[in-house]
N, C-alpha and C positions, 0 to 999 in steps of 0.2 A: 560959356562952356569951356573947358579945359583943355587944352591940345591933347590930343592922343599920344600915349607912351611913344618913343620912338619903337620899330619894329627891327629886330636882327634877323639878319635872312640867311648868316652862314652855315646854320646848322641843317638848313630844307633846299641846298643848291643840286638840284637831281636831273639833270639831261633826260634821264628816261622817261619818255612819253607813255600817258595811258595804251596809246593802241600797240606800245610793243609789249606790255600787259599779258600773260594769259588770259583767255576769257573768263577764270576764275578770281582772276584781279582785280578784273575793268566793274567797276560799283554797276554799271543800268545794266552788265549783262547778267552782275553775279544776283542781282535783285532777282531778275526774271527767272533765274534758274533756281535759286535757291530763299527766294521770300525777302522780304526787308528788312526782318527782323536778323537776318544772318549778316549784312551789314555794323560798320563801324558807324560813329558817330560823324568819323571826317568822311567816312565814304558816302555816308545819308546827304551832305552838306556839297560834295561834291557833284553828284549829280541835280543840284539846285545851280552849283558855280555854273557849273559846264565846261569852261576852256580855265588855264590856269593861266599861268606867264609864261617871258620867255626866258626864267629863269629858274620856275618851279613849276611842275603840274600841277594839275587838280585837284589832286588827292594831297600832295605835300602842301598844296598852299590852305586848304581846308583843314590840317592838320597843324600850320601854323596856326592859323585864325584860333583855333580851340587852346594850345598851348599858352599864345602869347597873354589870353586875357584867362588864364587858369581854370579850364574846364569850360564844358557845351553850357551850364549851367551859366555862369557870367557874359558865353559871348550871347546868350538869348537875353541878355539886361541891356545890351548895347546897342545904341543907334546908328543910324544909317552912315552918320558921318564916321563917329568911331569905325565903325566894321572897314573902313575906306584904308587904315594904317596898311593893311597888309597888300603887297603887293600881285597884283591880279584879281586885287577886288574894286573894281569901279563902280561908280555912281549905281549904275543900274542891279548889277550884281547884290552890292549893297542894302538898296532900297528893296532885292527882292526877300534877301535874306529876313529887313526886321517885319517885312510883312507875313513871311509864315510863321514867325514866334509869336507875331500877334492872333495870329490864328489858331496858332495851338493853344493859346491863355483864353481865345473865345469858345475854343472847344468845349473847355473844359468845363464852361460855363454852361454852354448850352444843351452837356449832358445831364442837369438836374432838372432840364424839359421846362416848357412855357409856362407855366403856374411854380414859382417858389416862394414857401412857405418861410419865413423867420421866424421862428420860436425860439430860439438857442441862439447862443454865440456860437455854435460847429455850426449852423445853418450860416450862419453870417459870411465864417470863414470860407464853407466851402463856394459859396458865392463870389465873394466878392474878394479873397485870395489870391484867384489867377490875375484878377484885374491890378490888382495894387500892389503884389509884393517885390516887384522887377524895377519899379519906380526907384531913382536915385535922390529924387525931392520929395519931401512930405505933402501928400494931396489929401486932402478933407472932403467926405463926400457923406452927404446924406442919402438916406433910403428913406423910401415913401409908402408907409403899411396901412391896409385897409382893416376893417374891424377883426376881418380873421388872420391877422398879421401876415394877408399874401402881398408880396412884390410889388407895386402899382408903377414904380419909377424910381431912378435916383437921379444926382445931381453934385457933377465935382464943385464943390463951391471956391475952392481956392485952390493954388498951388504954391508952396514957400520952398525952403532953402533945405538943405541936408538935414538940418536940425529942430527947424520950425519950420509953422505955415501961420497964417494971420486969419482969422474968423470971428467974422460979424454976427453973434448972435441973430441980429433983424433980419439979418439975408436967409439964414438958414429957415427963421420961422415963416417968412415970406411966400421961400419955395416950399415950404411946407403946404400953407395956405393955397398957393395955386396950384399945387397938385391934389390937393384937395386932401390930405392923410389925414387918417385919423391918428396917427404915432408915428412917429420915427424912429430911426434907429442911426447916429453919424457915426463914423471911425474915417482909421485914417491910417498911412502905413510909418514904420519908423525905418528909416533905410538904414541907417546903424546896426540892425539887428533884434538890438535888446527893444523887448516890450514892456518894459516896463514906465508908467505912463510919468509926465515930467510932472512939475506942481503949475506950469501955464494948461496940461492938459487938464488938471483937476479943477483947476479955477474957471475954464473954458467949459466944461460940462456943467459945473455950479451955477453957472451963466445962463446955460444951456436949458435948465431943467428947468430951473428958473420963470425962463421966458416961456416954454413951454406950458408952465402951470397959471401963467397969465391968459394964456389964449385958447385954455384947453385942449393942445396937443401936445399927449405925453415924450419923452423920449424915452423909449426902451431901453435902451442902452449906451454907451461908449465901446466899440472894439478898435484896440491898436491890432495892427497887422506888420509883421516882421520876421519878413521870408516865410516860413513855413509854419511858424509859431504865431500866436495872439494871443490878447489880454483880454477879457472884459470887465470893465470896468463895474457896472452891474454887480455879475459874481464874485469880485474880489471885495466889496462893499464899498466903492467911492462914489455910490451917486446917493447916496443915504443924506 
């Protein structure tokens, strides 16, 4: 893993303490008075920190945290050790931070309710989106669909580098086999951005289908996933 940028702290050096705040300042009072939604993002953040440093409060040090890694958006991509650059965020603060973003990406999941259906690549994304698009390395996961292409299980098969990941057709048909699917469906996210698929991922599906139509399990699809956007491969006709 990469050292963390270094962190500049001259522009957040603030003596003033939350408690000399009005109570329309102070984030847990202004929540309870006025809702969360009337909250900032450093203020939402801040009352997760709770104390700041003793050379920046709570709310300026939350406020660094968000600046330094260019919006709430990138520091919810950031791990425990990363989030640790800014000063008045230790170990524990840290780890508690990547645990509620990991909570919010399970949310989000677990509002399309305990039975989902994959019929679509938007079925795909809206699944399996939250899970993968925050990833900085490329992870390759199969889905496990039963005859009416509901959910049964998935399975990360590999994890690789920024630009690739490595996939053993046998493994994927394996976990196939012992999850018992009647079809599949693998993607995988592109941390780069772009979705559009590389020619290993084309040769990788060709492989894929391949093996698939050896063993009688089909593969539904290929979807890259990338940030907010996907491919299916499927739809754009590469699995023909």
């Amino acid at each position: 893993m990469s050292e963390p940028e270094a962190f500049n702290d001259k522009a957040y050096l603030n003596k003033r303490s939350v408690k000399d705040m009005s109570p329309d300042e102070q984030p847990r009072e202004k929540l309870m008075r006025y809702g969360s939604e009337s909250l900032s993002d450093a203020e939402l953040i801040a009352i997760l920190l709770r104390t700041g440093s003793g050379k920046m409060n709570v709310i300026d040090t939350s406020r660094a945290l968000i600046d330094h890694f260019g919006g709430i958006k990138n520091v919810c991509r950031k791990n425990w050790q990363e989030l640790r650059v800014i000063p008045g965020i230790a170990k524990v603060k840290a780890v508690t931070l990547e645990a509620v973003f990991e909570l919010a990406r399970r949310l989000q999941v677990a509002q399309l309710g305990e039975q989902v259906t994959l019929k679509c690549p938007e079925d795909v994304n809206n699944y399996f989106g939250p899970l993968l698009r925050d990833f900085r390395k490329e992870v390759f996961v199969v889905a496990f669909l039963n005859a009416a292409k509901l959910l049964t299980g998935y399975k990360k098969i590999s994890v690789g580098g920024v630009t690739a990941t490595i996939v053993d057709p046998a493994e994927v048909m394996r976990q196939a086999i012992l999850n018992d699917a009647h079809s599949v469906i693998v993607l995988h996210n592109h941390p780069s951005g772009n979705t559009n698929p590389s020619r290993a991922d084309l040769q990788l599906t060709k492989r894929l289908v391949e093996a698939g139509k050896l063993l009688g399990i089909e593969v539904e699809d290929h979807v890259i996933i990338a940030g907010h956007t996907f491919t299916s491969l499927r739809t754009n006709g590469s699995m023909r």
